[in-house]
C-alpha positions as CSV (number, residue, x, y, z in Angstrom):
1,X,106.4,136.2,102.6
2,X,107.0,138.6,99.1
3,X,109.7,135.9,98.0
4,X,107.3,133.0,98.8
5,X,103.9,134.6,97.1
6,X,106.7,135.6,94.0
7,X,107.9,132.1,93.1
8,X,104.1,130.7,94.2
9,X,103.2,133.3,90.9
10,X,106.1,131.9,89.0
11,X,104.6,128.4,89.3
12,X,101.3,129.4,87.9
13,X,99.4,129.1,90.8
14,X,97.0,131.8,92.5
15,X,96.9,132.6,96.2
16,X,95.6,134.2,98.8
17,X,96.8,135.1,102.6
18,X,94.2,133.9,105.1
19,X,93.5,135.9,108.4
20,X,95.1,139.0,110.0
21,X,98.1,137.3,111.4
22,X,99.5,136.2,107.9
23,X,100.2,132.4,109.6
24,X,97.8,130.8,106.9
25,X,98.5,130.8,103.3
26,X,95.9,129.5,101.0
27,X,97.3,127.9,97.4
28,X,94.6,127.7,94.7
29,X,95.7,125.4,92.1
30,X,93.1,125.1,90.1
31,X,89.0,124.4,90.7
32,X,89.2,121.9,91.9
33,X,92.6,121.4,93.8
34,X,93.6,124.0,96.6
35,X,96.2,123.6,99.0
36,X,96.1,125.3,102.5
37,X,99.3,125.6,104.3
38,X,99.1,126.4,108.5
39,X,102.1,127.2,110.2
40,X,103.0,128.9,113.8
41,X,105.2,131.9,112.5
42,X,104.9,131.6,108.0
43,X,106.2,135.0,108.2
44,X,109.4,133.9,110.3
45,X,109.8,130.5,108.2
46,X,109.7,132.9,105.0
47,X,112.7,134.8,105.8
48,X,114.5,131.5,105.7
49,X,113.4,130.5,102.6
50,X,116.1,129.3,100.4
51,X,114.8,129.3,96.7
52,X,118.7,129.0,95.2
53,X,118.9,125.3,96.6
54,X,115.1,123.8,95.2
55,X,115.5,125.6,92.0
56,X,118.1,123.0,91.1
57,X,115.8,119.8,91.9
58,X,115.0,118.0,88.6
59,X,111.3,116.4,88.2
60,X,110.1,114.2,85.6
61,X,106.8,115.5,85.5
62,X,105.8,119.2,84.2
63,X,103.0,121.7,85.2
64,X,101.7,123.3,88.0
65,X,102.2,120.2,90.6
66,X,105.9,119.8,89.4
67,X,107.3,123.2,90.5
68,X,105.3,123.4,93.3
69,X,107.0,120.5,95.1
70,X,109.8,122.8,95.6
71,X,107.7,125.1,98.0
72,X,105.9,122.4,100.2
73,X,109.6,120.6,100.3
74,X,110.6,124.0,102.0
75,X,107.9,124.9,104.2
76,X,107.9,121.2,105.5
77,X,111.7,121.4,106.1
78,X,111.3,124.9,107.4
79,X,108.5,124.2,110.4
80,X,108.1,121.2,112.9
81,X,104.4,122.3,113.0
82,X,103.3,123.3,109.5
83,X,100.5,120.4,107.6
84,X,99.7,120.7,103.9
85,X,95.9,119.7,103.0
86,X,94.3,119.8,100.0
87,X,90.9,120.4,100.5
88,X,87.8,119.7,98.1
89,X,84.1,120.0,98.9
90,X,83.8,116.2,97.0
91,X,86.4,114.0,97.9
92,X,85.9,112.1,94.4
93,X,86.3,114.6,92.3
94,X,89.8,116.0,94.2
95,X,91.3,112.6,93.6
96,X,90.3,112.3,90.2
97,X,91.8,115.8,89.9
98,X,95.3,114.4,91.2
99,X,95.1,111.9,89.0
100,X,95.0,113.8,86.0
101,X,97.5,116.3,87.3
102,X,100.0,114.0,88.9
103,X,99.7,110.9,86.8
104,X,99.9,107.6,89.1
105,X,100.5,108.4,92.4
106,X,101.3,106.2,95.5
107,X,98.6,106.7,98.0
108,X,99.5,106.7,101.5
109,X,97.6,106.8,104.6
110,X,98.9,110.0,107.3
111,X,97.8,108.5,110.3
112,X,98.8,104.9,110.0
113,X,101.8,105.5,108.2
114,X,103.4,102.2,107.9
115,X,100.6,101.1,105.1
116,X,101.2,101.1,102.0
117,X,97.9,99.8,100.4
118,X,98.1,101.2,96.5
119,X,98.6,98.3,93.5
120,X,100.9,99.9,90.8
121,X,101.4,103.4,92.0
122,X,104.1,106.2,91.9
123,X,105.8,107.8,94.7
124,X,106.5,111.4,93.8
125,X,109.2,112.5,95.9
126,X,111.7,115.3,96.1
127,X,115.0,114.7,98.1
128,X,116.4,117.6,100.1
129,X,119.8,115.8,99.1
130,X,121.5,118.7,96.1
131,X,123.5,116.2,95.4
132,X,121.1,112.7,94.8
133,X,118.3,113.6,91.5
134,X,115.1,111.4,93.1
135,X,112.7,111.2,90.3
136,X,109.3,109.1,90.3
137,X,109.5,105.7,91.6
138,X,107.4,102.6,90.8
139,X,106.0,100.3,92.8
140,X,104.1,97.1,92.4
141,X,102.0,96.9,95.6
142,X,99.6,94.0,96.6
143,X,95.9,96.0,97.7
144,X,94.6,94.8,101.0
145,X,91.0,94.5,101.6
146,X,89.4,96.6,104.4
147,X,88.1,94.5,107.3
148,X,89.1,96.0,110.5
149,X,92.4,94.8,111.1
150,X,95.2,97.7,111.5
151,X,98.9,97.0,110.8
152,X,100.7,98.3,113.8
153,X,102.9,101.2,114.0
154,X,105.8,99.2,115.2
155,X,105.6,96.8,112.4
156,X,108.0,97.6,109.1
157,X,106.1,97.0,105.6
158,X,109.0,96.7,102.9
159,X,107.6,96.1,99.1
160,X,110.0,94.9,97.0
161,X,111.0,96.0,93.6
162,X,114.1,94.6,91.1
163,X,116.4,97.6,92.5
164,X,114.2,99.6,95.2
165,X,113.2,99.3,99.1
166,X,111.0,101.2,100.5
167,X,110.5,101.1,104.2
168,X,107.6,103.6,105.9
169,X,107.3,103.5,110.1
170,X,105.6,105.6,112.2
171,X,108.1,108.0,112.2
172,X,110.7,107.3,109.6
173,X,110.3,107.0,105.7
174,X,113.9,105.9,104.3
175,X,114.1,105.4,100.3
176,X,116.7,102.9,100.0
177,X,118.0,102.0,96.7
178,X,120.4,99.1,95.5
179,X,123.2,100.8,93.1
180,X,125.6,97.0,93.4
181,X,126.7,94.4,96.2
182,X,128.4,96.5,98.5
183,X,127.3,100.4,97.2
184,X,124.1,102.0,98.3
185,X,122.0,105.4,98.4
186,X,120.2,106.6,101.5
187,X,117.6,109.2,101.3
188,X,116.4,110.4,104.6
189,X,114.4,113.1,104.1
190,X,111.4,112.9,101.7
191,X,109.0,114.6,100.8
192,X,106.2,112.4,101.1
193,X,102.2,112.4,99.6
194,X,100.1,111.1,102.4
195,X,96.7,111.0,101.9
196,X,94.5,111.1,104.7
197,X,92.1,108.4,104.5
198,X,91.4,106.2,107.1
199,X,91.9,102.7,105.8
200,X,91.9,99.7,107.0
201,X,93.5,95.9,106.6
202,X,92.7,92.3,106.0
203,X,94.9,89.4,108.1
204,X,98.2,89.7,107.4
205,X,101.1,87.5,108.6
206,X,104.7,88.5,109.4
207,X,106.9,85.7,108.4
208,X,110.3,84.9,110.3
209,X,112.6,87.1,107.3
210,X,110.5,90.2,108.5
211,X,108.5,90.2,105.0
212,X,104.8,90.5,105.0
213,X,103.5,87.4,103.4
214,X,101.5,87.1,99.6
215,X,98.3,88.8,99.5
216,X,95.3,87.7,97.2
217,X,95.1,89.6,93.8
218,X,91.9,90.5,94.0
219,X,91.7,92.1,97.3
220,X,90.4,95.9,96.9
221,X,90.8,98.8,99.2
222,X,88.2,101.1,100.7
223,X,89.0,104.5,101.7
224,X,87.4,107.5,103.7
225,X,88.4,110.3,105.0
226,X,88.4,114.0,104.1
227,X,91.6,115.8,102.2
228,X,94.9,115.4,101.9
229,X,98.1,116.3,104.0
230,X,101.3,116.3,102.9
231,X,103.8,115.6,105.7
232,X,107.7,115.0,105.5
233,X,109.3,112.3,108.0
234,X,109.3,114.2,110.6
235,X,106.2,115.0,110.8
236,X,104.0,111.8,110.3
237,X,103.0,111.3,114.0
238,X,101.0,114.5,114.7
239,X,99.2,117.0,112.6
240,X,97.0,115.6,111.2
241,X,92.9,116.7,110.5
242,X,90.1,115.1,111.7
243,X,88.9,111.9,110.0
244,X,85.2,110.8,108.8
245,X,85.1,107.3,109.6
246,X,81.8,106.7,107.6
247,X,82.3,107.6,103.9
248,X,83.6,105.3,101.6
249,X,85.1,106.3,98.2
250,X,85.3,104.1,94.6
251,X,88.5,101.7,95.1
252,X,91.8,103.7,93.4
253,X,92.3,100.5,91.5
254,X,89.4,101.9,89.1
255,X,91.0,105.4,89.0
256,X,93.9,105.0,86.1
C-alpha cells in the first residue's frame, strides 16, 4: 500500500484510504474528477505491485490522467474483482471534466459492451505488452440513435479504419492492427475506458460479411447512467454499479 500511495503522490494526485480494512482506496484527481478503487484484499494486490514494468509504457498525452493509467492498468491486472468509478455529484460536469483532461475519448458502455456508439473518438489504451508502444487510436464511428433496441452480447461490432480493427464482445476486447498482407499485432489485454451509461440502439442490420450495415449521419446518442468504471477484458461482464435508467445527458457529439 506505501509503494502504491508513493507513485499515486508522484503522479500529482491526492488520496485518501477509505474504511478500517484499507480495501478501498479513494483517488482525488482534481474537483471535479475522483476515482474510487474497491478491491477484496488492496493490501495483498499491493505487495505485487510491479512499478519497474509500467514505468516504461509511453503515452502520448501528459498530466495527471497520463501517469495514472499505469496504476489502474495494474490494479485491474492485479484483481479479478477490483472496478474503477469515477464518481461526480453532476454527471455533466464530470464528462466535460474528461474532456478537458483526456482530450477525445472513445466512450463505451460497461454493461453492454459490444457497443460502440461514439462519432470521431479516441481510445486511450495502455497494453500490458513491454514489448508493443499502444498509443491513442482514432476512430470514425457512425452514432446510433436511442430507441430501445439493444445490440446483443453475442453479436461482434467491428468499425473500420484505413489500418485498425477493433472488435469489443461481452467478454473479449482484441485491438487488432494491420502492419502488411501477411504480418499482424495482437493486443489482448487492454486497458479499456468504459463508461457506464446505459444506452440504447436504433435497427441495425447484420449483413452476410458479418459487418453492421451504414447508419444515418445524423443519428444522435442519448446517455444515462451514473459514473464511470474502468474495466480491463476480463472484467467486462460483472462489476458493474447500479444504473439510473431515467436521466438523460446532452449528446457527446456537442462535447468537443
Amino acid at each position: 500500500m506505501e509503494a502504491l500511495i508513493k507513485n499515486i503522490q508522484s503522479a500529482q494526485v491526492s488520496y485518501q484510504i477509505l474504511g478500517d480494512d484499507s480495501q478501498i482506496l479513494q483517488i482525488i484527481l482534481g474537483q471535479n474528477c475522483q476515482i474510487i478503487c474497491q478491491t477484496d484484499s488492496i493490501l495483498t494486490m499491493s505487495s505485487e505491485i510491479k512499478m519497474d514494468k509500467y514505468r516504461q509504457i509511453k503515452n502520448k498525452n501528459n498530466g495527471i490522467f497520463s501517469r495514472f493509467w499505469n496504476y489502474l492498468t495494474e490494479l485491474c491486472e492485479l484483481s479479478q474483482n477490483a472496478y474503477y468509478k469515477l464518481s461526480n455529484p453532476t454527471n455533466q460536469i464530470l464528462h466535460l471534466e474528461l474532456q478537458k483532461r483526456l482530450g477525445k475519448v472513445l466512450v463505451l458502455n460497461g454493461q453492454l459492451f459490444s457497443n460502440l456508439i461514439v462519432k470521431k473518438r479516441s481510445l486511450l489504451a495502455i497494453s500490458s505488452f513491454d514489448d508493443i508502444d499502444l498509443k491513442c487510436l482514432e476512430f470514425d464511428i457512425k452514432t446510433i440513435k436511442n430507441n430501445g433496441n439493444y445490440i446483443s452480447k453475442q453479436q461482434w461490432l467491428q468499425i473500420k479504419n484505413p489500418d485498425l480493427y477493433f472488435f469489443v464482445q461481452s467478454n473479449r476486447a482484441i485491438l487488432e492492427k494491420e502492419l502488411g498482407e501477411d504480418e499482424k499485432i495482437i493486443i489482448k489485454q487492454i486497458c479499456l475506458i468504459a463508461f457506464s451509461y446505459t444506452c440504447k440502439f436504433s435497427y441495425v442490420q447484420k449483413d452476410k460479411s458479418g459487418y453492421f450495415g451504414n447508419l444515418p449521419s445524423d443519428q444522435i446518442i442519448q446517455i444515462s447512467g451514473p459514473g464511470i468504471v474502468f474495466v480491463s477484458n476480463d472484467q467486462i461482464s460483472h462489476r458493474f454499479p447500479h444504473y439510473n435508467h431515467n436521466t438523460i445527458y446532452p449528446n457527446l457529439n456537442d462535447i468537443d
